[in-house]
N, C-alpha and C positions, 0 to 999 in steps of 0.2 A: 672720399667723402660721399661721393653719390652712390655705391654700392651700397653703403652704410646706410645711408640713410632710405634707400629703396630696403633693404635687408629689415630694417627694424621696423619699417610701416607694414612691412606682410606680417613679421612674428606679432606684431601687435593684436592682429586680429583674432576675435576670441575662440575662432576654431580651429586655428591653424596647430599643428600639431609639429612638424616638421619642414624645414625651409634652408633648400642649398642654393646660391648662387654662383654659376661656373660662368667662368673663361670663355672665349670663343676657343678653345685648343681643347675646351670639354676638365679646365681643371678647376676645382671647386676653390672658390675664393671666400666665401663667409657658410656657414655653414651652424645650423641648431646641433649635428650629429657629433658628439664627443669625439669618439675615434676616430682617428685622420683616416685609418683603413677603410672603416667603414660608409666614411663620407665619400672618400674617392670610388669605391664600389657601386655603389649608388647614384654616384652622379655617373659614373658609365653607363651603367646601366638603362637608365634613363634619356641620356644621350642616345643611346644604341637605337631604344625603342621610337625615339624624336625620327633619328634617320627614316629607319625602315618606314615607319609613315611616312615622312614625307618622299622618299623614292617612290611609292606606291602609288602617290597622290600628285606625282610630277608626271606619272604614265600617263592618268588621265588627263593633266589640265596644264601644258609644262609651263605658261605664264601667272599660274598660282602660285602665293605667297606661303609661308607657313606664318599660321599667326598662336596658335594653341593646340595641345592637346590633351582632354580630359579625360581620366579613366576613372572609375566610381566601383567601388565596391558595398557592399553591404555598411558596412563600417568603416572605412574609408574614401579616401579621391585626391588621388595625383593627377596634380595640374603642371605639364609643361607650359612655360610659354618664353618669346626673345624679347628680347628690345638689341633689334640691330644697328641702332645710333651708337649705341656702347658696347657692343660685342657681347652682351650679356645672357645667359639664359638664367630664369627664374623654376624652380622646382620646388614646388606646395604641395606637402601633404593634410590632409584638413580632413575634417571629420564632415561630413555631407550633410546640407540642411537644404531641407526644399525652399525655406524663405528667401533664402538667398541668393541673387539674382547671377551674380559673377561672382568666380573664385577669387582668392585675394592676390595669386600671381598675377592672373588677367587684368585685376586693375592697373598695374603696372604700365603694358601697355596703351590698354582701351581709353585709359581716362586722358591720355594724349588724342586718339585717336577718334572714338565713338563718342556718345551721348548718350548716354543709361540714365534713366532716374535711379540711379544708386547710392546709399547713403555712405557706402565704404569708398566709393569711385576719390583719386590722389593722383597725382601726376611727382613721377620721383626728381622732375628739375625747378621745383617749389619752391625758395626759402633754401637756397643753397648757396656758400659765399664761398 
């Protein structure tokens, strides 16, 4: 119930384009991407890239947390992020708008955690029975 319901507040957002949710084992449990291949490809992939960040980012600071990773391309931006209450990680791909303050996996997080004036900001343990 709570992945589902974390799962459809991200696709809801109007630029989200593509949205895996994996496992803490790294195995994709809801997923926008048709093919099962495809979605487990991807969520490795992404996972891989999660690691080597934060190995890199444990050199310098080993009592650092991992909380996101945003990568942006021209037309594009893939957004890792966790929620380690639930073993979860969230993977957003979304089409880049400068308006917008945080991406829609981050809310996920943040809106438990920080304070944004944000108008998309949801906390996914809401309205949950």
């Amino acid at each position: 119930m709570y992945i589902d319901h974390c799962f459809e507040r991200i696709r809801q957002v109007r630029l989200v384009k593509q949205v895996i949710v994996m496992n803490e084992n790294g195995h994709p449990v809801r997923s926008t991407i048709e093919n099962t291949e495809d979605a487990i490809t991807a969520a490795g992939l992404y996972a891989s890239l999660k690691d080597k960040a934060c190995y890199n980012l444990k050199s310098i600071d080993a009592d650092d947390e991992f909380v996101m990773l945003r990568i942006k391309t021209r037309n594009n931006e893939a957004i890792i992020s966790t929620d380690p209450e639930h073993g979860l990680m969230y993977i957003t791909v979304q089409v880049p708008d400068q308006r917008m303050r945080l991406p829609a996996a981050a809310l996920v997080q943040f809106g438990k955690r920080f304070s944004y004036p944000v108008q998309l900001k949801f906390d996914c343990s809401e309205k949950l029975v």
